[in-house]
Structure formats: C-alpha cells, structure tokens
N, C-alpha and C positions, 0 to 999 in steps of 0.2 A: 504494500500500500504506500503511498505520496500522498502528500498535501499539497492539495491550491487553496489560493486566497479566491473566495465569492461574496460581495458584498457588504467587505468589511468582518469576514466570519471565516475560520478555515474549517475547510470541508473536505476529508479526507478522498482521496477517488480511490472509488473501487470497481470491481468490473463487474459491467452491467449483467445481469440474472440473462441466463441462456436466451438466444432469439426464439420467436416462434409463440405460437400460442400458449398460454399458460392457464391453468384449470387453478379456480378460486380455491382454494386449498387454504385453510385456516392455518397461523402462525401463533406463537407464543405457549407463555407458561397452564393458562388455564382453556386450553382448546378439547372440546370436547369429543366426543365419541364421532367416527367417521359418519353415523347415520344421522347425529344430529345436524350436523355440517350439512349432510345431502339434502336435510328437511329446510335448513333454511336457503338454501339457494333453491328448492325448490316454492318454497316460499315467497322469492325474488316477484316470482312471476305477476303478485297480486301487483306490483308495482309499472307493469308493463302496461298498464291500462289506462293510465292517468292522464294527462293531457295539462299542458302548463298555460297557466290564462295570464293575459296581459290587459283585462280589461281596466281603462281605469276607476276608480272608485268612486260612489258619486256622494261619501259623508266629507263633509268639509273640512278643512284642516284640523281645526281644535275638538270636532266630535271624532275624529279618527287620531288622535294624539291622544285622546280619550279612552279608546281601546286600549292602547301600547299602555300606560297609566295601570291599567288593570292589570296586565301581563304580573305575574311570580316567579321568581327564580328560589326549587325548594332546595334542601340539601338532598334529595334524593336523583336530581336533574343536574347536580357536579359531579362528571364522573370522567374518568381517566381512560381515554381511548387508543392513544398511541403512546410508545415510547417515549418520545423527545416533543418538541417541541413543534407547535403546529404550524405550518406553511400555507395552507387552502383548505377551504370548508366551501360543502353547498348543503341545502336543503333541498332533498325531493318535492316536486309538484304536490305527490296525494294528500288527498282531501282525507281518507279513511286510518292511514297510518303513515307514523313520524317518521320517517329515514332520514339521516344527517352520515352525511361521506365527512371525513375529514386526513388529509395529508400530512405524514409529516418529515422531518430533515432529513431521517433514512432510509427514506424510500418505504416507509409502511404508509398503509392505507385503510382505515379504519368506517367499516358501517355500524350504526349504531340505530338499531332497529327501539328506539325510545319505548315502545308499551309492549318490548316482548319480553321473557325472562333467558330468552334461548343463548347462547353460548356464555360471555362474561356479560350478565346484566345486563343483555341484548346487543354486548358489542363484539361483533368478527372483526378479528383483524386478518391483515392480508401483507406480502410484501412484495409485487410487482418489482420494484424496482430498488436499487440501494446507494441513492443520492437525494435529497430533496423533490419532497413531491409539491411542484411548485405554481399547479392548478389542479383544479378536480370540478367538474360541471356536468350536470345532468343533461342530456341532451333535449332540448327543448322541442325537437320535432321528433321524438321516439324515448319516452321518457323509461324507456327499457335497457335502455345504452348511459353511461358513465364514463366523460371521457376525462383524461387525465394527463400533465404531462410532466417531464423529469428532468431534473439536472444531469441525467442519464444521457439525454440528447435522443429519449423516446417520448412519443404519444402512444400509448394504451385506448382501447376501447372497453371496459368492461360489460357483455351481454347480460344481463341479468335473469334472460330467460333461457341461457345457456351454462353459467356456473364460469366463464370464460373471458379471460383477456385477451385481446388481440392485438397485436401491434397496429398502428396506422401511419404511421410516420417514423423513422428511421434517420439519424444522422451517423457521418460513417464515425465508432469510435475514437478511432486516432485522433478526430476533429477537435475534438472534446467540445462541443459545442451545446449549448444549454438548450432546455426547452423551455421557455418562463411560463408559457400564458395559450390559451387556446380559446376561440370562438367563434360562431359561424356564418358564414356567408350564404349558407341556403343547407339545406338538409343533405345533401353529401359533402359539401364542401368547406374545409373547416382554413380557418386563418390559425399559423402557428407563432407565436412571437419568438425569437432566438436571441441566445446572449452574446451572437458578433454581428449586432445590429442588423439582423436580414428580417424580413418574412416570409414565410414559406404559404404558400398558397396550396392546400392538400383534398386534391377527390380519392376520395374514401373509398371508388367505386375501383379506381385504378390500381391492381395488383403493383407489389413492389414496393411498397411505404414509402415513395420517395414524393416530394414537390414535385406538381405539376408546374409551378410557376417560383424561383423567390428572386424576390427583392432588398437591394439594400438601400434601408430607410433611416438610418440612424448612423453615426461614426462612434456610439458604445453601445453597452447591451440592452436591448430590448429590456420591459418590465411586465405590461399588460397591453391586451388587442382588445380594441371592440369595435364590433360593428353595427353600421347607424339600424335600429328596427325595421325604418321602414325601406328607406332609400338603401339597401344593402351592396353598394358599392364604396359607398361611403365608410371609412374605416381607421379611426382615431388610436395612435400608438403610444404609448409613452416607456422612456428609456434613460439611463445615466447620465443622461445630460440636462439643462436648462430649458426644454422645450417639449410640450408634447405636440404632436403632429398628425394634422388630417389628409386622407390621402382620397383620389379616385381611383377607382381600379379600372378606369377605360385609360387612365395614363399614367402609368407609371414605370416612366422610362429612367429616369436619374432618381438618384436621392434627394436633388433639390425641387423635383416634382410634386412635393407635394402642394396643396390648395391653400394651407394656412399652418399658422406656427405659433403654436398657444405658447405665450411666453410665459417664462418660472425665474427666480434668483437661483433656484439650487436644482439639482435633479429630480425628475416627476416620479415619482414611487406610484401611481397609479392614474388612468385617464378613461373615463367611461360615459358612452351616450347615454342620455334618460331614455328609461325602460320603452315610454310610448310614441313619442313623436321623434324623438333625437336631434330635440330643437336645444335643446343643453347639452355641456360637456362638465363635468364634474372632476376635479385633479388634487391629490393631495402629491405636496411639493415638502421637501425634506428642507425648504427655506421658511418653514411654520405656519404654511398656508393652506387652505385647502381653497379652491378656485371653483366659481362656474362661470361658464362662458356661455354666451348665443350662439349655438350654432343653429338656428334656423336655416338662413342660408350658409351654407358651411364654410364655401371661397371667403365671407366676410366675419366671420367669427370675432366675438370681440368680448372682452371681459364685462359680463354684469358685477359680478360681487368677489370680494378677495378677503376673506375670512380668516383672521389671525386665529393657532390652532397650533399647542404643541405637539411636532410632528417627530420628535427627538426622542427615538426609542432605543437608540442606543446599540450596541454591537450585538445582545442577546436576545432582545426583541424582534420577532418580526415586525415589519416596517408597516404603519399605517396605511390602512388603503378607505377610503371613506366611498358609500355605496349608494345607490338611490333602492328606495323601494321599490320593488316589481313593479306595482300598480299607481305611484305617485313619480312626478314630477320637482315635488315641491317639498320633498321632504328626504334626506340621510342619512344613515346612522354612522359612526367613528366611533375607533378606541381611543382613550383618555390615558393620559397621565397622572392628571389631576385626585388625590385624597378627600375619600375614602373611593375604593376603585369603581369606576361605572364604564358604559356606554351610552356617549350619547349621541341625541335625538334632537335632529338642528333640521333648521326650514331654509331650503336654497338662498334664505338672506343671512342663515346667518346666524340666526337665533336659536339659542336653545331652547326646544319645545321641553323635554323631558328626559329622564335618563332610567337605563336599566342599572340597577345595584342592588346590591342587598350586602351589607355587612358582614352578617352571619355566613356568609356562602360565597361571596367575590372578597379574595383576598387577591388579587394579580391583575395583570393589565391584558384585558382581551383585544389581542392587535388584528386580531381575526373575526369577522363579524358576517352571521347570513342571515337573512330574511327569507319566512314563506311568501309565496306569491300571493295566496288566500285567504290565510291561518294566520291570527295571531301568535304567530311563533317568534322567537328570535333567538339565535344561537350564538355564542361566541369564544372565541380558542384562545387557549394561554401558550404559554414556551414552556410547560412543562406536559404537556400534552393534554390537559381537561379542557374540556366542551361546560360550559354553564350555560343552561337553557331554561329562556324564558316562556312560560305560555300563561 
C-alpha cells in the first residue's frame, strides 16, 4: 500500500476489488446467516416500485417549515452504519418504507432498511469498493438501480432487484483518476465528474464502461455534477478552484466553453440546480459562503444572494455541501459548526427558518445531509460513521 494526498486528507491506495460484477454479499462483524442476507435483497425488490416525484408543494413557506419543526431525532434513529466516516448519503423515493444508502472513506457502502430489524438493526453493509465512496444516488428514472461512484476511478450500479453490482464506468487504474460525483442527463445517460478536471459523458447502454464522450472542464479536480431538470443539457460543475461553471452540451469544445462562471473567493465544494425549474444554482464555497444564483437564463446567470456560512470543516470533516429540497425552491438545508450541534434550515435568502438538533442524540457535526422527496424525513452523516435521523 502508498499514500496520496486527497483533499487535504491522506488516503491510502489500494487496489480496487476484482472487475466484473459483484453479488451484494454482506460485510462485517455482525452479518448474518446467508438466508437472511438472501431474504433481504430479496426484499430489495418492494423498492423497485417507487417512483421519485418532483412535484412542487403547494403549503407555503412557514406552514411547511412547520412540518420540519415537528420532525424528532430519537436515540433509537442514531445509529452506526459504516466504519469510518461518511462521504455520500441518499434517501430512497418510497413512500411505504425508509431506505437510507450511505458511503463511506473505505469504500463500504451501507443500506439501512430504518423499520426492519433484519441484519444489524436493519443495516447491511456492503464493500464495493476500497477508497472513498464519494457519491451514492438513487436513480430517479428506475428507483431499483443505486448508482454510486469511487475514488477507485469506478461507477457501480447496484440492481436491487438483482442482489448485484455492476460496473458502469471504468477509468484505467494506473490513471489513478477519481470518480467524485454522478448525475443524469436522461435515463441511460449518466454525467461523471472526475478528479483531473474532465467529464465523462457515460451511456449505460454501451458495453465496455468506458465515456462515450469526456470533457475537460476545469484545470483541478472536479467536486459535484448536476444537471439543469428541465433543460437537460444544461449542466453546472463545480471543482478546486474559485469558480463553478455552466456548460451546454451542444458545445463543448474547449474548457473555456462554457456559458457562465459563477464566481467564488475560494474553491466551490458543491454547485446544484433547484430540484424544479433550474432557474437557481445553489454553491457552498470553502470562502464561508454558500451562494444562489439566477440561472433562469443560464448564459446570464448572476448572483441573487451571498450568505455568510461557516464552511471551515477542517481536515477530518467532510466538507459542507448545502442542498435544496426535492420539492422547494426556496428553501436548504446545511451542516453547522455552530454549538450545540444542529442542521440547519435556511430560505434561499438566507434566513434561518429552523434547525434539526436534539442534544441528547446530536453530539457531532452532520457535514452530510438528505432529504425525502415526500416524507418528512431528514437524515444526516457524521465522520465517525452514524446516520441521525429525523422524522
């Protein structure tokens, strides 16, 4: 084994787990009987049915900040899912039961089935990969699929109505080339963010796990990808540098191609369209800010609000990424620094509506934060691997 330096953290390389499919095979000290294992990836399957809504909500700001308000975090709902320290977390779509994925530094991958009692207090773990798992998403046009991607310089698909990992994206080893981020541009087609500044443009359909198309869009590494909801060409990056950036995908010939260039003091640790229209662009900048822009029209993009926000998590912390809710516009939640420990709950101006804490049960800084689409859910991930979940 070798150490490289990543983002301020050494992170030893190791060689990535065998190519090829890999069958969901339970990891760790308390893994159960092979049949139970069978029963809950058989299990998986209720999960395939769901369907992810983006409708947006028609309760008004402070009667739906009213909800969140009611939300508990009990101590039964703190619980220890991965090894190390958490990197990516989603919330599954379903309306009928809880799934929370959660990523973390070495490569484990943890589902945590909330209201089952089946393997450790309803949590399988998994280890795909063995460098930082440093995305994990539910696929939002086939909520049966779990895509995920690694400092390995792999994207995984987990099938869930298969028990199965698949590869879908492949950089060659020796590259040593990062995977940060994944999201998609149409239901085969998925955007990869990479850590030597490219994107990788990837049809799922195409044998081979390689880009169909990549791009280099940055002169350092890539952070997060996201693509606009509606106008899905449209597709905002951000990366180690002072600038996140919007791109079109009918031109992108140069690096200096792109449409606009959200400006930062320091490096963009995260950059994301609002859930429904993608007339906003949302950035948390390691210069103490977190940013929205207009991107209505996107070529014209221009800063609405610039929100002072301690974004200084330090060399052990994962790094703040601040989100919108699925279903609003007008509202995001962020990890805090701030005593006694919370998440909070701020309105695209800025304003703190509300915060998730509980003393008794939040002793750590959740750098990691998901929202359900439907549900009064809200989940968020420490560095020492626990999930605290609010409902």
């Amino acid at each position: 084994m070798k150490t490289k330096f990543y983002a301020s953290e050494n992170v030893t390389q190791m060689s990535r787990p065998p190519a090829g499919p890999m069958q969901m095979t339970e990891v760790g000290k308390n893994v159960k009987s092979e049949q139970d294992e069978e029963e809950f990836v058989s299990s998986l399957e209720d999960f395939c049915k769901s369907k992810k809504r983006f409708k947006r909500t028609t309760a008004n700001l402070q009667n739906f900040v009213s909800f969140f308000e009611s939300m508990r975090l009990t101590q039964e709902h703190v619980i220890k899912v991965v090894p190390n320290r958490i990197f990516s977390l989603d919330i599954h779509p379903s309306e009928t039961r809880t799934l929370i994925c959660a990523g973390d530094k070495w490569g484990y991958l943890a589902l945590w089935d909330v209201d089952s009692a089946s393997g450790n207090d309803g949590v399988h773990l998994y280890q795909p990969y063995s460098r930082p798992v440093s995305d994990v998403i539910f696929d939002p046009f086939d909520s049966g699929k779990l895509y995920s991607a690694s400092y390995d310089g792999v994207v995984r698909c987990a099938d869930l109505s298969t028990g199965v990992f698949n590869e879908v994206f492949v950089t060659d080893e020796d590259d040593d080339i990062l995977c940060k981020a994944v999201d998609f541009i149409s239901a085969q087609t998925l955007a990869v963010a990479l850590g030597d500044g490219t994107m990788a443009v990837v049809d799922t359909r195409i044998p081979g796990c390689t880009a169909e198309h990549t791009y280099y869009v940055h002169k350092k590494g890539l952070r997060t990808v996201s693509v606009h909801p509606v106008d899905r060409q449209y597709i905002v990056t951000s990366a180690a540098e002072s600038y996140a950036k919007i791109w079109d995908l009918r031109n992108m010939k140069k690096p200096t191609s792109s449409i606009a260039e959200l400006p930062h003091g320091k490096s963009v640790s995260s950059a994301y369209f609002s859930p429904l229209t993608g007339h906003k662009v949302l950035t948390t900048s390691t210069d103490d800010t977190i940013r929205v822009f207009d991107s209505t029209h996107p070529e014209q993009s221009t800063t609405l609000h610039s929100i002072r926000h301690n974004n200084h998590t330090g060399r052990w912390l994962t790094r703040f990424q601040a989100i919108w809710h699925p279903t609003r516009e007008d509202l995001f939640v962020v990890g805090s620094m701030v005593h006694p420990r919370r998440v909070e709950v701020m309105s695209d101006e800025g304003r703190i509506l509300t915060t998730f804490s509980n003393e008794e049960c939040l002793g750590s800084v959740c750098s990691i934060n998901a929202i359900h689409p439907t549900k009064n859910i809200m989940v968020g991930g420490n560095s020492s691997g626990k999930l605290h979940l609010w409902m």
